[in-house]
C-alpha positions as CSV (number, residue, x, y, z in Angstrom):
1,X,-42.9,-22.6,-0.2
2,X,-42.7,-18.9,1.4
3,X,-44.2,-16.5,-1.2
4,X,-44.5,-12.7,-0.5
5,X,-45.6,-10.2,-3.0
6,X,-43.6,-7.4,-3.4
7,X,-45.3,-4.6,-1.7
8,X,-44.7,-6.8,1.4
9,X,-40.9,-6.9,0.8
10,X,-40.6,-3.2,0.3
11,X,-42.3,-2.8,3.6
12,X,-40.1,-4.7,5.4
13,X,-36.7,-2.9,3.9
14,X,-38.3,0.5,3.8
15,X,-38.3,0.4,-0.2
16,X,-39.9,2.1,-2.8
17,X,-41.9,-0.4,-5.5
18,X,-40.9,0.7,-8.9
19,X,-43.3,-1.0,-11.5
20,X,-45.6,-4.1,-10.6
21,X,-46.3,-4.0,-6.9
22,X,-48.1,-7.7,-6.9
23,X,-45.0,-9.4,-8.6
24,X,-44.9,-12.7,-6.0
25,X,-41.4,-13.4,-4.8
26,X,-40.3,-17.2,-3.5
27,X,-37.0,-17.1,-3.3
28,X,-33.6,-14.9,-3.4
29,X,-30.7,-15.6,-5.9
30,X,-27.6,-13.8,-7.0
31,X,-28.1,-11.4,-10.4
32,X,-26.2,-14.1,-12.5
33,X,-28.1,-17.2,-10.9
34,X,-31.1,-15.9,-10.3
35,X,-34.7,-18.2,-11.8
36,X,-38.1,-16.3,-12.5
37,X,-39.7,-16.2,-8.7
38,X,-36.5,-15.0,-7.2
39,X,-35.6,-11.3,-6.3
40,X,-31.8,-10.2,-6.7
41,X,-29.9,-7.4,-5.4
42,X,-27.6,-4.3,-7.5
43,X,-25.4,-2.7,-5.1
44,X,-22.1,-2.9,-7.3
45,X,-22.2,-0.5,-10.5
46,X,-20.1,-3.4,-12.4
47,X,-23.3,-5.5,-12.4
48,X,-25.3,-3.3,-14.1
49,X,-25.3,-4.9,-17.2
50,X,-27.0,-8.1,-15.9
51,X,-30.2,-5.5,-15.6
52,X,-30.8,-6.7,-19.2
53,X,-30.5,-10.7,-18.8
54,X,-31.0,-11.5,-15.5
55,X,-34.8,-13.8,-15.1
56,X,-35.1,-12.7,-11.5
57,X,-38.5,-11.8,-11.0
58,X,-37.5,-8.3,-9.2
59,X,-34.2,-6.8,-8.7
60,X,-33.3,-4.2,-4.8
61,X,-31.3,-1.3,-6.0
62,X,-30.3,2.3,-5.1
63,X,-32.3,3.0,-8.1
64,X,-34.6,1.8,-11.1
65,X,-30.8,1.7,-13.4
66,X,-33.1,1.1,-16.5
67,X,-34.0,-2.2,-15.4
68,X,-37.0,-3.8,-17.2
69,X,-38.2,-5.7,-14.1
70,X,-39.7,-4.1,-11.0
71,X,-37.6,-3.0,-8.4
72,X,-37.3,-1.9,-4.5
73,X,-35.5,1.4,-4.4
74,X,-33.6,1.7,-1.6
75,X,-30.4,3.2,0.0
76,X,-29.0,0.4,1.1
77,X,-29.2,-2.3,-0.9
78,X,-27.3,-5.5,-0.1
79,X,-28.6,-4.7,3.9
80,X,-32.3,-5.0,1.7
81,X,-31.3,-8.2,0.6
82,X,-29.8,-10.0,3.5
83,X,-33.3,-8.7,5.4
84,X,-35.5,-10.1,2.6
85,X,-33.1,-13.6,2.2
86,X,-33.7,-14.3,6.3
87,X,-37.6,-14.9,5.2
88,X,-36.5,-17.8,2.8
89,X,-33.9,-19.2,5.0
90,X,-34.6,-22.6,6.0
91,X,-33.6,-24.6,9.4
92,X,-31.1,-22.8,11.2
93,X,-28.2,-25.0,13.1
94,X,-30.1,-23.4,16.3
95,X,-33.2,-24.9,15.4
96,X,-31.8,-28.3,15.8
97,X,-33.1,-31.0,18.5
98,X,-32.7,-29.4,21.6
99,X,-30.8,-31.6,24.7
100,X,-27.8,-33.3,25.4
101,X,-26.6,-35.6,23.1
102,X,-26.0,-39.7,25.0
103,X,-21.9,-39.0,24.2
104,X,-21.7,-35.8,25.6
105,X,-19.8,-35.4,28.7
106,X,-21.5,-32.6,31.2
107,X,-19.6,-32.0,34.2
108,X,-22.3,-32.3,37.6
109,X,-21.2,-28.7,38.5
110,X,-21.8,-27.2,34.9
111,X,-25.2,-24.9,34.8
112,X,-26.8,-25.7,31.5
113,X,-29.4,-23.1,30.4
114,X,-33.1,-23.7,29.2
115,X,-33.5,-24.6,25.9
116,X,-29.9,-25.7,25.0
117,X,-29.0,-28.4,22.3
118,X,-25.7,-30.3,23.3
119,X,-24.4,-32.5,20.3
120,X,-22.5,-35.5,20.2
121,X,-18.8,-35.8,22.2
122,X,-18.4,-32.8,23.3
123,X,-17.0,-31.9,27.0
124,X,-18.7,-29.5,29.5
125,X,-16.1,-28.9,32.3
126,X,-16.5,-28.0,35.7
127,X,-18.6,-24.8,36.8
128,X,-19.4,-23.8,33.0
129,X,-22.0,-21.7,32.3
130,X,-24.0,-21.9,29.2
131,X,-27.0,-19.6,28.5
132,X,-30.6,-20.3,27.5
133,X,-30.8,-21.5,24.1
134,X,-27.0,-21.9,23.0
135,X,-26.1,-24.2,20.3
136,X,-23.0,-26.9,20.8
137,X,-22.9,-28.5,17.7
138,X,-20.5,-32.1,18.4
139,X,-16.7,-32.4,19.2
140,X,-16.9,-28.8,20.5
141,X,-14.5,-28.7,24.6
142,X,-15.6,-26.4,27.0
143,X,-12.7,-26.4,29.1
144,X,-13.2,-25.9,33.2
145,X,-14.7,-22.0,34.1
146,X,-15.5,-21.2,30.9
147,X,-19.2,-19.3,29.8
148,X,-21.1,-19.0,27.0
149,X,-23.9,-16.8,26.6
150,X,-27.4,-17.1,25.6
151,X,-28.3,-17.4,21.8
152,X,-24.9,-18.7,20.9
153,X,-23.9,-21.0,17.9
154,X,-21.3,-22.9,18.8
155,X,-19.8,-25.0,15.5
156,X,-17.7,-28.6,15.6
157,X,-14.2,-28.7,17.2
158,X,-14.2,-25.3,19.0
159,X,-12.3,-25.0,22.2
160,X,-12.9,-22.7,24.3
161,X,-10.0,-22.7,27.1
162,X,-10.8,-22.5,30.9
163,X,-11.9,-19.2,32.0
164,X,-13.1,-17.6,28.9
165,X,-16.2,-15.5,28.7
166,X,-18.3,-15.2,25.7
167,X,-21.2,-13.2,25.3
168,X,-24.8,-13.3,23.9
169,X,-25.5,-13.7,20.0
170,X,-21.8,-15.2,19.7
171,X,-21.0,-17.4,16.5
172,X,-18.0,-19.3,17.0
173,X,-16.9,-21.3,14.0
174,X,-15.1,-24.4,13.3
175,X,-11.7,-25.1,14.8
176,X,-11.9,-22.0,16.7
177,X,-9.7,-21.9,19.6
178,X,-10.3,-19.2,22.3
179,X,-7.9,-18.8,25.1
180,X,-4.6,-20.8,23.9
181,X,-1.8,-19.5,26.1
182,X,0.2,-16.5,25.0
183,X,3.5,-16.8,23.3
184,X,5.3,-15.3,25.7
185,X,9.0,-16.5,26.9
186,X,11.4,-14.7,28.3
187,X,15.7,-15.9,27.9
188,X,17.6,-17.8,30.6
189,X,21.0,-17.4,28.0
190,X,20.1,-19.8,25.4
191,X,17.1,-21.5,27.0
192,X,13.6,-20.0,26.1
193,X,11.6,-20.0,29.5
194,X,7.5,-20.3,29.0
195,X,5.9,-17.5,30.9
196,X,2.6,-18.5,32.6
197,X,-0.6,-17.5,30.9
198,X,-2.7,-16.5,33.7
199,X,-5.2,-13.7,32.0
200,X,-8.1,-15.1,29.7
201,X,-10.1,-14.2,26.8
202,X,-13.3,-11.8,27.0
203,X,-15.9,-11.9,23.9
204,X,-18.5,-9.8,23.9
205,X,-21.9,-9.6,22.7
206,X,-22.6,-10.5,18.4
207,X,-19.5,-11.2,17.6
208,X,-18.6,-13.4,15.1
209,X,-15.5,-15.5,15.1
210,X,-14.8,-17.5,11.5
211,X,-13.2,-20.8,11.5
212,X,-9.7,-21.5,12.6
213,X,-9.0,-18.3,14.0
214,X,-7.3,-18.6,17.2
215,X,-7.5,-15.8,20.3
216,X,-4.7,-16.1,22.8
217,X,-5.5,-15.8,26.2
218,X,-4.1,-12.7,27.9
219,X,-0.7,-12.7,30.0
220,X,-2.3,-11.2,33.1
221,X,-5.7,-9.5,32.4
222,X,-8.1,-9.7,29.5
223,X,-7.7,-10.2,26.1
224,X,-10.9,-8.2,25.1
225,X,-12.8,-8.4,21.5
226,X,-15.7,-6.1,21.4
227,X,-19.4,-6.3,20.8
228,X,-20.2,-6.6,17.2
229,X,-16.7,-7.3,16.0
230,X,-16.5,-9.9,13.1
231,X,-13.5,-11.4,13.2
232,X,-12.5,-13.9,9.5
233,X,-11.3,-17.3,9.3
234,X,-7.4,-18.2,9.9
235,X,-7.0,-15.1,12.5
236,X,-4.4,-14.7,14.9
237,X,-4.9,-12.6,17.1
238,X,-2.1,-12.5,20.6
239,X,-2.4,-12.1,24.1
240,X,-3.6,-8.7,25.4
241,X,-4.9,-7.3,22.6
242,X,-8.2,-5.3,22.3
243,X,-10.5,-5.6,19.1
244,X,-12.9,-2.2,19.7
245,X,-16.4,-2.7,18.7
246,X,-17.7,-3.2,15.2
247,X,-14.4,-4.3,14.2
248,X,-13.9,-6.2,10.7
249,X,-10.2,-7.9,10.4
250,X,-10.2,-10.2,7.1
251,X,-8.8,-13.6,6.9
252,X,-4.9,-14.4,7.7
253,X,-4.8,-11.0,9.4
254,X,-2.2,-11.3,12.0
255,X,-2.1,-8.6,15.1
256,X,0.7,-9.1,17.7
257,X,0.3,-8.6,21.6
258,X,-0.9,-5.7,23.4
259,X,-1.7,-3.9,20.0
260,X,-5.2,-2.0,20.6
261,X,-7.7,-2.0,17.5
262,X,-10.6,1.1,18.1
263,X,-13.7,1.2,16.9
264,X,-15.2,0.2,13.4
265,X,-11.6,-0.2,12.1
266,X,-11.1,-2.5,9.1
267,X,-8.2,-4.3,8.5
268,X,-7.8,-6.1,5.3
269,X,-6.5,-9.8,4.4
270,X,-2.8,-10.8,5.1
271,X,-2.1,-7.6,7.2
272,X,-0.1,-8.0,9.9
273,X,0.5,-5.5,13.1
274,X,3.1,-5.4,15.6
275,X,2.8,-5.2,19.1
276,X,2.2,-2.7,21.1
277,X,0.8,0.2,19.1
278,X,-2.8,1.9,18.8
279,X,-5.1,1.6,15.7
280,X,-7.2,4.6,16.0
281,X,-11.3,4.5,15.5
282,X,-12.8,4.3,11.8
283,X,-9.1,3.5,10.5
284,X,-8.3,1.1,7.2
285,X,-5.8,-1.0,6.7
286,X,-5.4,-2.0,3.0
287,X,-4.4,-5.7,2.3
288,X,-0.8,-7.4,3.2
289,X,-0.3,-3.7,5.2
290,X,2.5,-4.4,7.6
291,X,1.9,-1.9,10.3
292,X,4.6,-1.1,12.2
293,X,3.7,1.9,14.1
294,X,0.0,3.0,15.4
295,X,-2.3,4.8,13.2
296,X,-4.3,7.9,14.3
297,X,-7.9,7.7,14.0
298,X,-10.1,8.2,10.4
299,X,-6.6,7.2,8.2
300,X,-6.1,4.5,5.1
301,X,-2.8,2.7,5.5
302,X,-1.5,0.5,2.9
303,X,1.9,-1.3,2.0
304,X,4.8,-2.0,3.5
305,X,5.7,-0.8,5.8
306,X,2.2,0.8,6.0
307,X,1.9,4.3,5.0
308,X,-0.9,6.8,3.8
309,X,-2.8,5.7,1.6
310,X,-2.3,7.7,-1.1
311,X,1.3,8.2,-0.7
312,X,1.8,4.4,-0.6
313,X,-0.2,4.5,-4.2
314,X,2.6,7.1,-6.0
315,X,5.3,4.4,-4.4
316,X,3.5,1.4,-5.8
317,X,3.2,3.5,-9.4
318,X,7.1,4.4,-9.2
319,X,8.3,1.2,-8.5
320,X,6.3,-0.1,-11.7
321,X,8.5,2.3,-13.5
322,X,12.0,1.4,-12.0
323,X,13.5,-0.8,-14.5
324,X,12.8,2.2,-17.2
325,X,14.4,4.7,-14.7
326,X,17.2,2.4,-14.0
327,X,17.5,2.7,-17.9
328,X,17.8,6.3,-18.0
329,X,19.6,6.7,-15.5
330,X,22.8,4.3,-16.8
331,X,21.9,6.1,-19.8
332,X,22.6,9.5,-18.5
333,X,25.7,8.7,-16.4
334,X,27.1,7.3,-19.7
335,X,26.5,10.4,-21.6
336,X,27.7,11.9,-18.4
337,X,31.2,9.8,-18.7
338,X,31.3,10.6,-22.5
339,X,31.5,14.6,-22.1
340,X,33.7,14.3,-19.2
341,X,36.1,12.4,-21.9
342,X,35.8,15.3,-24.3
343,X,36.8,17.7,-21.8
């Protein structure tokens, strides 16, 4: 079992020891869960009061928050955590046996790079390309063209459609589909004709992709998703469009084609954009937004349709108070009615 004391923890997060500096630490738990042995994390204000009860060992914080168990002090301190959990971590999926698995079928033309584990049943088309120590985990197509980067983790029942690029560091999850055609069809009077596909999907490096998201393969060109974007389960994401780096869109977010997404933008669970606007850099989009025009740059959008954020929050409080108003207004235009009368 790992053990570090922790003066050694704080040295690796850049912490401040508050109290015993020779506490030994073997594991990492959540404030609630946490046994004695284990160091926790307080980055959200509304767990303070666990301070008091939690048998962690050690708690990270922003600051000593009267707690009676040691703590590293730092700025940052779920980033503390997630560095201190990766020493307790066991076996990685990229640690597995390295090879190709006896079912898999590898196409004589693919380039397979060193180090690269292959599981069971999955397909390796012609002329892919898959970098030095990638993961395939089983049941996962690589479709004809298509290349995957080094260090990649590749989980069950991806596809990744013919001609697709992914990076380095990629993480594709389960039932990811990357490159499905476009829905694109244009009328022949009642008749719905399919137009062809031809573009393909471009990932770039340390993205994440979560599981049954699907990426549409561009019309013509690229449909581009930018290093360090991390992209949520059951996302839908259409032909053309361009995730800018650093990216976060939250599960069931759906963005329509030819929409481009800046950088560090955040877009919250359930929104959905149209096509063909611009979401400028560091811009929010609050949950269920439906954004139907673009958004400039360093803005919070929220409702529907998406406005300012602030001026969506006075909408949201009025329309709490409409049944009273509707009151007082029938009210009125019956006291209205009644002096007419008197007239």
């Amino acid at each position: 079992m790992a053990s570090y004391s922790l003066v050694e923890l704080a040295r690796l997060v850049g912490g401040e020891v508050i109290g015993d500096a020779s506490v030994e630490i073997t594991g990492v738990a959540g404030i609630k869960e946490a046994h004695e042995g284990d160091i926790t994390f307080l980055a959200n204000p509304k767990y303070e009061s666990y301070l008091a009860t939690t048998q962690a060992s050690a708690v990270i914080a922003a600051g000593n928050g009267g707690s009676p168990k040691p703590v590293i002090k730092v700025a940052n301190p779920y980033l503390a955590f997630l560095k201190v959990m990766s020493l307790f971590t066991g076996e990685t999926p990229g640690q597995r046996q390295l090879g190709v698995h006896p079912t898999a079928t590898i196409a004589a033309s693919a380039s397979i790079g060193a180090d690269v584990s292959i599981g069971a049943y999955c397909f390796v088309g012609e002329n892919v390309r898959i970098g030095d120590r990638t993961t395939i985990l089983p049941l996962v197509c690589l479709c004809d063209d298509a290349m995957v980067g080094a260090d990649c983790l590749v989980y069950p029942h991806v596809t990744i459609r013919e001609r697709c690029e992914i990076g380095d560091r990629v993480i594709l999850h389960a039932g990811a589909v990357i490159g499905a055609d476009g829905f694109g069809y244009a009328k022949d009077g009642e008749a719905n004709r399919k137009i062809p596909q031809i573009g393909i999907v471009k990932i770039e490096d340390d993205v994440e992709i979560g599981a049954n998201t699907t990426i549409d393969r561009a019309t013509t060109e690229v449909t581009l998703i930018r290093r360090g974007a991390k992209i949520d389960n059951l996302v839908q994401i259409a032909h053309n469009v361009v995730v800018g780096e650093h990216s976060i869109l939250a599960a069931q977010v759906g963005v329509s084609g030819s929409t481009q997404i800046g950088k560090n933008v955040t877009v919250a669970g359930q929104a959905g954009l149209v096509g063909h606007i611009h979401i400028g850099d560091n811009a929010m989009i609050g949950a269920q937004g439906g954004v139907t025009k673009s958004v400039p740059a360093d803005t919070k959008v929220s409702g529907y349709p998406a406005r300012e954020h602030s001026c969506a929050r006075k909408i949201y409080a009025l329309w709490a108070r409409l049944p009273e108003l509707f009151r007082e207004v029938k009210n009125l235009a019956k006291r209205v009615e009644e002096l007419e009368k008197r007239k």
